[in-house]
Structure formats: structure tokens, C-alpha cells
C-alpha positions as CSV (number, residue, x, y, z in Angstrom):
1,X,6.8,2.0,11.2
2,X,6.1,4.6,8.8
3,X,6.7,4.2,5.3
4,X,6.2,6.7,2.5
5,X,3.3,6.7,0.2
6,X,4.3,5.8,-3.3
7,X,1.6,6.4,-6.3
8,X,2.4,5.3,-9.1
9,X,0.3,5.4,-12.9
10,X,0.1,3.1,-14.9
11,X,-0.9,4.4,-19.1
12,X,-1.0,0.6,-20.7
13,X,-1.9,1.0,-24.1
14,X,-4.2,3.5,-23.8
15,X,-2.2,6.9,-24.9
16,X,-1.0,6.4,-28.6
17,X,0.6,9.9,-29.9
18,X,3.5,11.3,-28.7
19,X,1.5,14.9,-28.7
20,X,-1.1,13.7,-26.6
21,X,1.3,11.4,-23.7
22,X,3.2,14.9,-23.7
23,X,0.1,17.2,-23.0
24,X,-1.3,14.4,-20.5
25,X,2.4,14.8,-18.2
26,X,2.6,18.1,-18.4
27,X,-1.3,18.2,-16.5
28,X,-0.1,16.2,-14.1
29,X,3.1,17.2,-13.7
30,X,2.2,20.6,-13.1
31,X,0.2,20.1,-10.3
32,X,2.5,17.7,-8.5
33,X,4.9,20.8,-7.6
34,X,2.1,21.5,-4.5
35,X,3.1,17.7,-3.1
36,X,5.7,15.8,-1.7
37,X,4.6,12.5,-2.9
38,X,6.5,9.8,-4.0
39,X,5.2,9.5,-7.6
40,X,5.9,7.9,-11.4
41,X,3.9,6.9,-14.5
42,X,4.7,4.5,-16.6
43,X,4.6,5.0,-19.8
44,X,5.0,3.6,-23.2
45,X,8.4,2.9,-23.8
46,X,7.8,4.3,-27.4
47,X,7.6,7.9,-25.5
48,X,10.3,7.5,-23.0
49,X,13.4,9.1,-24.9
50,X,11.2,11.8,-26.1
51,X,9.2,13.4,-22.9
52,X,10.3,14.9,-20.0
53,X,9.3,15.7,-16.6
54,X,9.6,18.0,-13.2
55,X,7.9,16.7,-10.6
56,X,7.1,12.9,-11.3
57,X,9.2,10.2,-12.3
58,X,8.5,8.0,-15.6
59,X,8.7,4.4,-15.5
60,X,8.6,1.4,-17.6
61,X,5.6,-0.8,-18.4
62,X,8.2,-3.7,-18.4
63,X,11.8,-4.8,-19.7
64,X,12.9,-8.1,-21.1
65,X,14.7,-10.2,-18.9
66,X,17.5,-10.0,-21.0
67,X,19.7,-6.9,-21.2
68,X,20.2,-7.7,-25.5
69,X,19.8,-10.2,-27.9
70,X,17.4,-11.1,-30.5
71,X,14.4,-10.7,-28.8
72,X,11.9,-8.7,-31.6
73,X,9.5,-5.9,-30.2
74,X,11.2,-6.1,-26.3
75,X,12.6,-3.3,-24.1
76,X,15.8,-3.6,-22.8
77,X,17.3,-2.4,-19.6
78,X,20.3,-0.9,-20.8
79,X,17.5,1.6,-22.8
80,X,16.2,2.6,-19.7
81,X,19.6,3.6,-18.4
82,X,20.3,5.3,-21.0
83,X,16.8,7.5,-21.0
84,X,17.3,8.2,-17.4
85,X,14.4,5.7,-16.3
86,X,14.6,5.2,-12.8
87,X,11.1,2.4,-12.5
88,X,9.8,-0.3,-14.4
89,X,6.9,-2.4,-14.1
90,X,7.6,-5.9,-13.5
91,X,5.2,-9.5,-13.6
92,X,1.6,-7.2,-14.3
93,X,-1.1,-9.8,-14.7
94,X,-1.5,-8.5,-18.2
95,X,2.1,-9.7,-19.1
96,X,1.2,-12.6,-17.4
97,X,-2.1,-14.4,-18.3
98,X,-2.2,-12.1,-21.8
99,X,1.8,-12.7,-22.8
100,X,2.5,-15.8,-20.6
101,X,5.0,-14.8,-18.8
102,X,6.3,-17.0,-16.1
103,X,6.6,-16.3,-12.3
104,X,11.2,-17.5,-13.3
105,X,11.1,-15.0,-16.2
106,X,10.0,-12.4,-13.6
107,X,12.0,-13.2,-11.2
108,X,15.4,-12.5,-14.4
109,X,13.5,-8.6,-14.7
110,X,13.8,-8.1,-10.7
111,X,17.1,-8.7,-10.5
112,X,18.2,-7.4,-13.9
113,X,16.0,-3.9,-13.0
114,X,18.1,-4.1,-9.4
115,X,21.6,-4.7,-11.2
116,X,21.3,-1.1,-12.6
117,X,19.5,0.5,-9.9
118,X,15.7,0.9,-11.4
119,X,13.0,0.0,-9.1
120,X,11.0,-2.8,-9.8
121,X,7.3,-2.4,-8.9
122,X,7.0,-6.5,-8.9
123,X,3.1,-6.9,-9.5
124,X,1.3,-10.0,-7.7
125,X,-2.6,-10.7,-7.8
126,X,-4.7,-13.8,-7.8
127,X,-7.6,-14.3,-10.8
128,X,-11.5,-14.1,-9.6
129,X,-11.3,-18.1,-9.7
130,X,-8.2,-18.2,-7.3
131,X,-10.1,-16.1,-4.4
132,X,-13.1,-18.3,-4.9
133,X,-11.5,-20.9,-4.4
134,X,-9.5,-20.0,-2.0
135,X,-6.0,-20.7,-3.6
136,X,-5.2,-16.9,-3.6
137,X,-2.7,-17.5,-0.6
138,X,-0.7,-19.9,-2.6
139,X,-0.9,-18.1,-5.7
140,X,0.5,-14.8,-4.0
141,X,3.1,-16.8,-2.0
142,X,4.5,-18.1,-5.5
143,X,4.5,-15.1,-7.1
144,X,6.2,-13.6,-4.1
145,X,8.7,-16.6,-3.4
146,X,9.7,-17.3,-6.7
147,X,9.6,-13.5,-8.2
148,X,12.2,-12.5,-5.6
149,X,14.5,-15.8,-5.6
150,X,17.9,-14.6,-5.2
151,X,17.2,-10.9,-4.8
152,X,18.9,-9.5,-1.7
153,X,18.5,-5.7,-1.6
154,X,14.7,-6.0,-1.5
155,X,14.4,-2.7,0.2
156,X,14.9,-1.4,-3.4
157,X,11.7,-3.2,-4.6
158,X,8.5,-2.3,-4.3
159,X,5.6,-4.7,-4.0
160,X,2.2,-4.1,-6.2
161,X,-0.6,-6.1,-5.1
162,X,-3.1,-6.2,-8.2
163,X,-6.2,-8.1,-7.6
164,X,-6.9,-9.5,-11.3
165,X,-10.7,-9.5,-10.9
166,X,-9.9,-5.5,-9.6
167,X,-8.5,-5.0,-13.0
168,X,-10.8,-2.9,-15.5
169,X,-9.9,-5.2,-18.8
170,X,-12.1,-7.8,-20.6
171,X,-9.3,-9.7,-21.9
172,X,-8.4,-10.3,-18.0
173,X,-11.9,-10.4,-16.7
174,X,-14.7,-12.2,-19.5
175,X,-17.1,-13.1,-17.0
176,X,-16.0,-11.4,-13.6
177,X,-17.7,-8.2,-12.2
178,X,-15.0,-6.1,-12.0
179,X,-14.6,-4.2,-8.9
180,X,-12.0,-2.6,-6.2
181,X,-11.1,-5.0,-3.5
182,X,-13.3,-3.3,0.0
183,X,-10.7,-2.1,2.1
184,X,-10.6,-5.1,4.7
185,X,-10.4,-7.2,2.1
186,X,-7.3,-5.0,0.6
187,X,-5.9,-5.0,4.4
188,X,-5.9,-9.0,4.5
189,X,-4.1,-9.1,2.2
190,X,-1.9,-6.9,2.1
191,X,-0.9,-8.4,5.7
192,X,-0.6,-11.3,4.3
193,X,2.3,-10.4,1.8
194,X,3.5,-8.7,4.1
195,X,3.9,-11.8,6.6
196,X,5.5,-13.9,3.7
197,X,8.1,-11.1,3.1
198,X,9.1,-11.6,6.9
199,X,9.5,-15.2,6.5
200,X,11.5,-14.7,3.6
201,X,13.7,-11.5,4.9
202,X,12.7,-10.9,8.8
203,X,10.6,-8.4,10.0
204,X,13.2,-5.2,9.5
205,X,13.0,-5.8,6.1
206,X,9.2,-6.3,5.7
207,X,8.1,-3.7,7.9
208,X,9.9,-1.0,5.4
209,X,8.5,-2.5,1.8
210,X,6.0,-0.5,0.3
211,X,3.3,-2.3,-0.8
212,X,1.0,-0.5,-3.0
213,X,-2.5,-1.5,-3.9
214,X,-3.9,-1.8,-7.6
215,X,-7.1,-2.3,-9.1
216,X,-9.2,0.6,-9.5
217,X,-8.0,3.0,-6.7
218,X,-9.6,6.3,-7.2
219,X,-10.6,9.8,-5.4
220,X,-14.0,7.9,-4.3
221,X,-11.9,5.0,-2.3
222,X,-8.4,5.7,-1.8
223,X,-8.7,7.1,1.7
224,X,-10.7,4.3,2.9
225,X,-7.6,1.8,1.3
226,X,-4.7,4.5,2.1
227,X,-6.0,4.3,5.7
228,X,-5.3,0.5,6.4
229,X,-1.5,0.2,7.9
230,X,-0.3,-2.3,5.4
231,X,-1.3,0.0,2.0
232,X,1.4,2.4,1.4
233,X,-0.1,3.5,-2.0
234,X,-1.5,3.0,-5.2
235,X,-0.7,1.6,-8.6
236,X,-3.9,3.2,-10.2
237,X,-4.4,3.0,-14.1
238,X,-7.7,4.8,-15.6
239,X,-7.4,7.5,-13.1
240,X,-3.6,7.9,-13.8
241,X,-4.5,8.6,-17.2
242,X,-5.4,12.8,-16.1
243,X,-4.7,15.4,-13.6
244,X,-8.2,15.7,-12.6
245,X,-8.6,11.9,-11.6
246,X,-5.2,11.5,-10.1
247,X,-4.4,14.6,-7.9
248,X,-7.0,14.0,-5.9
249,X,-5.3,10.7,-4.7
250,X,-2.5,12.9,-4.1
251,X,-4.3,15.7,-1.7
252,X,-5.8,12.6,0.0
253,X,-2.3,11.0,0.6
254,X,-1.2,14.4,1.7
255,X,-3.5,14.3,4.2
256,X,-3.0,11.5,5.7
257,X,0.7,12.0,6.0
């Protein structure tokens, strides 16, 4: 089966004016007229009442699993509705081993995200220590199992497989050599997710997620990853952050379409 690419950006922390997250879009933006990719960035939610776009989609870098409340400093769905957000980030590693959050408390920001038709991009990846080890199966089956307990339209979801040790950030990776997963590497596992999605859905199901790869996909590997028939994109963050280090991905996706 075919599926569609999907890339998607992810900004983090790492754009802090309003002036400077608008010029950034508008780079990219501009350029994305020339392709028929698939294609959002999330940004911070700060920004996402006050900037607009053409050609690519904005996303969330997450939502609170609650739609209100007293919950200081979260993002609520309802917000994103209201802004027109049609993504959201869901379960990074960074909101999970930084801010704790819990493979049930993921699962509540699926299914809220699905309630009012935003995509989740439900992000799953296994620490340097868990492929060592070899526990990375059962750490990516959990995330998978429990993340999407309960959700039935899974075709609205799309799956982010995020190596931590793939991850460039310290806080995540103190003593790990961060690097990008090689592509047969990326291909196992991707399979692999893929196979558990069958067992949990059937194969119609599984055979038309996208699953996207993250952790440092760039112009210099992402034909090599967007090659292998299990990755059907990227969820790239350093290179997201310009035109000149994401279009690239895009021509190369274009080309193999």
C-alpha cells in the first residue's frame, strides 16, 4: 500500500519572539507552494493565535489531557479549536522523562485531540539503555498499547517513532552519543510498530498509519530512511527550524513519490 508522506517540524523551545517564529514560517512557507507534501510545524502555543500560514499546517507541541480546569501554565484543546489548529504533538519523550508524563495521561490527549478532530502525532521511542538492553520491544509495545487504549478511529492518528538516544538534547541524552538511527535499524523498527498495530487493529488498519521517523532526519539521510517501506516521513526538529534545512527533505520526498 501506499501511503502519503507526512513531515512534520517540530520548534521546541528553541524560537522565543513572535517576530522571529513569524519570519521563520513565512521561509518555509513560501517554498512549500512548489510541493504537494503533507506538512505542519509545531509551534509554541504562545504563537499560535497570532501567525498564519499558506501552505503548511501549524500544530501543537502538546495539550493537557483535560479540555479546562485549574491546571496553571497547560494548553487546552478547546484553544486549539478555536485557533484553527488542526495537529498536536502527543507523549514526546521530552514530556515524558523531562515532565513525567505517563503512558494513561497520553493515552486522555489521544482521544481528547480525536474528540475534536486534531491529529495526534502520538510520539513512541525507547532510551539508549532500553535498546541496550534489549527492552526496547516492550517499551514501544506499551507506549503503543496503552497510548491508544480505547481509541477507535486510529486512521486519524499518526504514529512518531522518536528514538530517545536519536534525540539532540542533553537533558534526554547525558552520557549517550547522540545519533540518527541507520536506516535498517529505523526499518526494524518501524515494522515492528507496525506489526503491533495489526494485532491491535488488523492489517487494513495498519497497513494505512503513517508512521513517521524522528531523531535527527536531515537532507544528508532522509532518502536513505524515506526509502525503507515502513517510514512514511519525518518528525525532524533542528532542521525544521529553516527553509534551507527543511525543503530539502521535501524535494527528496517529492522524489520519491
Amino acid at each position: 500500500m501506499t501511503r502519503p508522506y507526512v513531515i512534520g517540524g517540530n520548534w521546541k523551545l528553541q524560537v522565543t519572539s513572535l517576530s522571529e517564529a513569524k519570519r521563520r514560517l513565512e521561509e518555509i512557507d513560501s517554498h512549500l507552494e512548489n510541493f504537494d507534501i503533507e506538512t505542519f510545524i509545531a509551534v509554541p502555543s504562545v504563537f499560535l493565535y497570532s501567525v498564519s500560514t499558506q501552505n503548511l499546517k501549524l500544530a501543537a507541541e502538546d495539550i493537557h489531557y483535560e479540555e479546562s480546569g485549574a491546571y496553571t501554565g497547560a494548553t487546552s484543546v478547546l484553544s486549539l479549536v478555536d485557533a484553527g489548529i488542526g495537529y498536536t504533538l502527543v507523549g514526546h519523550s521530552e514530556r515524558r522523562i523531562i515532565f513525567k508524563e505517563t503512558d494513561e495521561e497520553i493515552n486522555k490527549k489521544v482521544k481528547l485531540a480525536l474528540k475534536y478532530d486534531i491529529t495526534p502525532v502520538l510520539c513512541i521511542g525507547e532510551t539508549a539503555k532500553e535498546r541496550e538492553t534489549g527492552e526496547y520491544k516492550e517499551v514501544l509495545r506499551r507506549q503503543l498499547v496503552v497510548g491508544l487504549q480505547g481509541v477507535e478511529n486510529l486512521e486519524k492518528v499518526i504514529i512518531a517513532y522518536e528514538p530517545v538516544w536519536a534525540i539532540n538534547n542533553k537533558a534526554l541524552n547525558p552520557d549517550t552519543e547522540i545519533k540518527p538511527a541507520t536506516p535498517a535499524d529505523a526499518e526494524a523498527t518501524h515494522s515492528f510498530v507496525r506489526r503491533v498495530i495489526e494485532e491491535l487493529y488488523g492489517q487494513n488498519i495498519s497497513q494505512s498509519v503513517r508512521i513517521l521517523y524522528g531523531g535527527s532526519m536531515k537532507a544528508s539521510n532522509a532518502e536513505e530512511l524515506l526509502k525503507q517501506p515502513n517510514i512514511d516521513g519525518g518528525l525532524i526538529g533542528g532542521a525544521s527550524l529553516k527553509a534551507e534545512t527543511l525543503i530539502p527533505v521535501h524535494r527528496i520526498c517529492s522524489s520519491l513519490n
